[in-house]
C-alpha positions in Angstrom: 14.2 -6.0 -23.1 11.6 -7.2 -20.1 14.3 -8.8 -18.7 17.0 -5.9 -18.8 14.1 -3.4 -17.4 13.7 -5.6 -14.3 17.2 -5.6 -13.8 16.9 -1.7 -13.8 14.3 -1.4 -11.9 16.3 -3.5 -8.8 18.8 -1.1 -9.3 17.2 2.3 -9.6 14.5 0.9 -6.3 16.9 -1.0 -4.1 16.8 0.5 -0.7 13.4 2.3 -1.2 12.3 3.4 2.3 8.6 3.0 3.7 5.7 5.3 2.4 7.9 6.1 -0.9 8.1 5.4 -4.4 10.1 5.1 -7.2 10.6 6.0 -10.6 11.2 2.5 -12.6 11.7 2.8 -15.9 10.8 5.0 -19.2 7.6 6.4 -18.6 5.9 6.8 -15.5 4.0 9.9 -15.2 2.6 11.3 -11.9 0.8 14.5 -10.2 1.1 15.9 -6.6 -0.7 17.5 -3.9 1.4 20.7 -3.5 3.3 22.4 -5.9 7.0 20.5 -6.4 10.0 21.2 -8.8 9.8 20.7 -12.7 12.5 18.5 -12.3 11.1 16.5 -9.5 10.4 12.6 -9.7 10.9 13.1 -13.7 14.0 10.7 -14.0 14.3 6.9 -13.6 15.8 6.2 -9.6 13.8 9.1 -8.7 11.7 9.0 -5.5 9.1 10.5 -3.8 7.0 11.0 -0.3 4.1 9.1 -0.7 2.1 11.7 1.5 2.7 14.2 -1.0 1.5 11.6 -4.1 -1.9 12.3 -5.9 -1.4 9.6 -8.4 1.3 7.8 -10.7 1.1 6.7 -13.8 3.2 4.2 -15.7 3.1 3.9 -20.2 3.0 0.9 -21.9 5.2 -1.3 -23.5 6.4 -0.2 -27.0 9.3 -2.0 -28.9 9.7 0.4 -31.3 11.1 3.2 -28.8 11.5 1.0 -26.1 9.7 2.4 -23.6 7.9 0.1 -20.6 6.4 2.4 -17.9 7.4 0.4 -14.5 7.2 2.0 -11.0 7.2 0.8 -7.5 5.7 2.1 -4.1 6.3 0.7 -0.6 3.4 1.9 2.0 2.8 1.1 5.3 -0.9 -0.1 4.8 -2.4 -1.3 8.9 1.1 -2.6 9.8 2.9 -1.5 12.5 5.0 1.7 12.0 7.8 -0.2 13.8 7.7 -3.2 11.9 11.8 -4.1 10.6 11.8 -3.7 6.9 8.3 -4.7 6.4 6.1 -2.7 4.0 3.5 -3.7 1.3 4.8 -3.1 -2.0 3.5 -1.7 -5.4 4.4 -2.4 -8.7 2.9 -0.7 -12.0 3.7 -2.6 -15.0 2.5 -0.6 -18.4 -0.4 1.1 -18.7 -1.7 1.5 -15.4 -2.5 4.4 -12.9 -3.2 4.4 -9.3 -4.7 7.5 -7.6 -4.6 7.9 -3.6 -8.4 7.7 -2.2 -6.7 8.8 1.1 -7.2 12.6 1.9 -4.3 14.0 3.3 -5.8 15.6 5.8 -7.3 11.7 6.7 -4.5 9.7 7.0 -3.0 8.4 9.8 0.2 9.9 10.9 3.1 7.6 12.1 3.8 7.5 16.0 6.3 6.6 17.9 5.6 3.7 19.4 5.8 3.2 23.6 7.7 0.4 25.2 5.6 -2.3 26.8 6.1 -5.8 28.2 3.9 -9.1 28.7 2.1 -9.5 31.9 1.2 -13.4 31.0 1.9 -15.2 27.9 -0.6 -14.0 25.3 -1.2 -14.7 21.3 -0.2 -12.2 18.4 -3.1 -12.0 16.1 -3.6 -10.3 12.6 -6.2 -8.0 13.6 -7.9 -6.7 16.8 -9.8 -9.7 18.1 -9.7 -12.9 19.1 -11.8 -13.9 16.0 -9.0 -13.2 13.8 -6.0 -15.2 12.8 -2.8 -16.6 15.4 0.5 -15.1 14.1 2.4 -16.2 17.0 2.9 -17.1 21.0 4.4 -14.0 22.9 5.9 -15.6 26.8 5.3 -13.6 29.5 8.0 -10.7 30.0 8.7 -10.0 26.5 9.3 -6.8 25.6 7.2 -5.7 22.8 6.5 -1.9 21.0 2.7 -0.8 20.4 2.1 2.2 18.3 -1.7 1.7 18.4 -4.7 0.8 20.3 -8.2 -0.6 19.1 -11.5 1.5 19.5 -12.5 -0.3 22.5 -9.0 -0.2 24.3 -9.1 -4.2 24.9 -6.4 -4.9 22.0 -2.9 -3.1 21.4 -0.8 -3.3 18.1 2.4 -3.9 18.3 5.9 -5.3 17.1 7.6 -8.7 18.4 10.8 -9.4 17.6 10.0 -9.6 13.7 6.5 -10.2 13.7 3.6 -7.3 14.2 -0.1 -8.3 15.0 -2.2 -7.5 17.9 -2.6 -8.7 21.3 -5.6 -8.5 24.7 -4.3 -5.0 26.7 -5.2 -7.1 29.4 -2.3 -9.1 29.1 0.5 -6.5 29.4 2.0 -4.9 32.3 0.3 -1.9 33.8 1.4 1.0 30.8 -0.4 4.7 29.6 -2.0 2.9 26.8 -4.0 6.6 26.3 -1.2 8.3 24.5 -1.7 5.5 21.5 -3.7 6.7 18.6 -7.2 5.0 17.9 -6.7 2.8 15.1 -9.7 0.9 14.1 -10.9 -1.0 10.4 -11.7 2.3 8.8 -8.3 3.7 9.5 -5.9 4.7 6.5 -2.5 5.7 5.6 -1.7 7.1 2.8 -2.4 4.6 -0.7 -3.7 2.0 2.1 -7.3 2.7 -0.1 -6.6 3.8 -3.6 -8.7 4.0 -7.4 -6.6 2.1 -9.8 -7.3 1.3 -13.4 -4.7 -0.8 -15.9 -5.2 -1.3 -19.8 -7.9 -2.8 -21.5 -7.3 -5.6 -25.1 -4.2 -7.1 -25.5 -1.1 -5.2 -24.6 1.9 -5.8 -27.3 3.7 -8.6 -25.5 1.9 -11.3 -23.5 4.7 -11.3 -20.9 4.1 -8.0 -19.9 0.5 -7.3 -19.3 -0.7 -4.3 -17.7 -0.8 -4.7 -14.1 -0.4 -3.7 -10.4 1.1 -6.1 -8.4 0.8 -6.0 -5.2 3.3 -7.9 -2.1 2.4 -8.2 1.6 4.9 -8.9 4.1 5.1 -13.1 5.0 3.1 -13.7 8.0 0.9 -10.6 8.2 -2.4 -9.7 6.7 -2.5 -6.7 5.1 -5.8 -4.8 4.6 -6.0 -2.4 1.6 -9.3 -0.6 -0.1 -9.7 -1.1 -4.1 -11.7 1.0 -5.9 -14.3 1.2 -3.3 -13.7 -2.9 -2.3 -12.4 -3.8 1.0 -9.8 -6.7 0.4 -7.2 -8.7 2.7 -4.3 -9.4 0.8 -1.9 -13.0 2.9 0.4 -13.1 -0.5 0.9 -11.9 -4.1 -2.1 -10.6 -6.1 -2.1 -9.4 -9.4 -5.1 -6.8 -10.4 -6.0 -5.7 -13.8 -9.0 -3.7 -15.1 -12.2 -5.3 -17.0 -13.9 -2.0 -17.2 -13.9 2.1 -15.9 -13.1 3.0 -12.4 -16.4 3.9 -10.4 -17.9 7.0 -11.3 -18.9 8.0 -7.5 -15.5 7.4 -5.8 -14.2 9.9 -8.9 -16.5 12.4 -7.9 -15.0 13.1 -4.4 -11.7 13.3 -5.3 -10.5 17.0 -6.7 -7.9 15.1 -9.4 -6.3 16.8 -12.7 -9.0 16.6 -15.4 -6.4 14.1 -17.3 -6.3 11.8 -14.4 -9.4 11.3 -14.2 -10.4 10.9 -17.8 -7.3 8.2 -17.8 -9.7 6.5 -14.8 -12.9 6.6 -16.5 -12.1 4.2 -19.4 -15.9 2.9 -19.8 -19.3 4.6 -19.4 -20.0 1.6 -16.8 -19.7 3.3 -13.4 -18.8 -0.6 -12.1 -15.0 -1.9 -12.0 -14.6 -5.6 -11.3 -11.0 -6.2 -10.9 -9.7 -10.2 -10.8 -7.2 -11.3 -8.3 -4.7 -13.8 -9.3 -2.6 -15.8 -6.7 1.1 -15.9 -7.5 
């Protein structure tokens, strides 16, 4: 059955653009920000803006009606908007929900990025600053797209050939780098920071716990906010529950009453959540 769900799931998911999500497999539950159709994101293949996503919920695995709640989300976490086919990418295995900790009115919007061009040859780096890690040498005169500028205009964002990453503003041809938005650590898109809580005990059938699994691109860092936890993901991680989501983070969201008790599976206000390396 695990195996014919996956199967599904390929086939109802191929194709799913940036900042969306899809409806897996039997049953994935999930609430909105605005009002939306009765119909809407209710079916398996279904999909849905991830700007307009409050939370999702997948069920857990049950034999007897064979049901296994499996969803998927693609969002564009701190990578550039412009980066080909590159996204981070969700995936809810049975009993788990995941509510966006990103206020609409907080996120960062998408821009369209500007063309620019190397001055000297320079180094792409995961982050703004030369502290951070090398992704790759840019030679001087390559043509490059930046959709983003630090907080102290020294480091630009942007996409080379296939890879994205940072480099010194110093180092590019004389360009407007004003029009760019500030985009700094604290910056979000929509699900880049997130509550998420998965089941507790043994579920039915060891090979399919309840889980989120989560995929960065190859070659980029990606940097995502956990239940209140700053983490950078370079791989595959795995995270599962161990107790309640926190209390406070709860508090200052305004989520449906049933989304919330879902969260709050302990009295402990403290989640630690274990990352396995795949």
């Amino acid at each position: 059955m695990i195996d014919r769900v996956l199967l599904e799931l390929e086939e109802n998911c191929t194709g799913l653009g940036r900042n969306s999500a899809c409806y897996g497999y039997t049953r994935v539950a999930a609430t909105f920000n605005r009002a939306v159709e009765e119909a809407f994101f209710s079916q398996p293949a279904d999909r849905a803006d991830i700007i307009v996503l409050e939370s999702l919920s997948t069920a857990p695995l049950s034999l007897d009606s064979e049901e296994w709640g499996v969803a998927l989300m693609n969002i564009q976490a701190n990578l550039p908007g412009t980066l080909p086919g590159q996204s981070v990418t969700f995936i809810l295995f049975g009993d788990a929900t995941v509510v966006n900790a990103v206020p609409e009115e907080e996120a960062a919007p998408p821009f369209p990025p500007i063309p620019l061009r190397t001055r000297v040859q320079t180094g792409l780096r995961t982050a703004a600053g030369a502290n951070t890690n090398f992704v790759t040498t840019v030679p001087a005169g390559a043509a490059l797209e930046g959709d983003a500028i630090s907080p102290d205009h020294g480091w630009v964002r942007v996409v080379y050939e296939t890879f994205g990453g940072w480099v010194r503003a110093e180092d590019l041809d004389p360009a407007d780098l004003s029009v760019l938005p500030v985009v700094s650590r604290e910056t979000r898109t929509p699900m880049q920071s997130f509550l998420f809580r998965t089941g507790i005990g043994q579920p039915e059938c060891a090979e399919a716990p309840d889980s989120v699994v989560i995929q960065g691109p190859q070659n980029l860092e990606v940097s995502l906010n956990v239940n209140g936890a700053d983490i950078n993901i370079g791989s595959t991680v795995r995270i599962a529950s161990v107790l309640g989501a926190p209390r406070d983070i709860l508090d200052s969201l305004d989520l449906p009453e049933e989304v919330r008790e879902r969260l709050l599976s302990s009295e402990d206000d403290l989640l630690r959540f274990g990352a396995e390396q795949v």
